[in-house]
C-alpha positions, 0 to 999 in steps of 0.5 A: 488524504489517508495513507495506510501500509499494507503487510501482505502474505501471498501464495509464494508462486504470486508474489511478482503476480500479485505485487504487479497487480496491486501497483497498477490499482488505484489508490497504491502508489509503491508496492516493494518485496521485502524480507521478513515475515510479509512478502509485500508492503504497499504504500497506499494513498486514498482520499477517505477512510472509506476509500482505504476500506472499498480498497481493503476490502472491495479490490484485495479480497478478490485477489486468491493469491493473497494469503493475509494482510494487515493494514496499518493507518499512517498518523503523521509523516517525518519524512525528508522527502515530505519536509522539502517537497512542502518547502519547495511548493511554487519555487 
């Protein structure tokens, strides 16, 4: 499994547009507005390196309203939620 972060600059008149957009594809699991210099961030979880790149590449580049990205792969989680959910398998 590879997850990546998505930072995204849309057209501002997109964002809610664009972020409803992105959350109904396959492979985004969270799409959140956010403060800052970016107007989304999206969690993304695909099976493959190539999956993320036919995602990056293949379904965002058609969507006008996004301005700029900037994808970063994610190496290792030290998330609570993770911890206990890997504990909790079967019980």
């Amino acid at each position: 499994m590879v997850t990546a972060i998505i930072l995204i600059n849309t057209q501002r008149s997109q964002i809610n547009k664009v972020a409803e957009t992105l959350a109904e594809m396959a492979g985004i699991s969270e799409v959140y507005s956010v403060s800052g210099n970016y107007d989304l961030v999206a969690i993304v979880r695909v099976a493959s390196n190539d999956d993320l790149a036919t995602l990056v590449t293949d379904r965002l580049l058609p969507i006008e309203a996004i301005v700029k990205t900037e994808t970063m792969l994610a190496f290792k989680a030290f998330s609570r939620h993770d911890l206990e959910a890997m504990f909790t398998v079967g019980m």
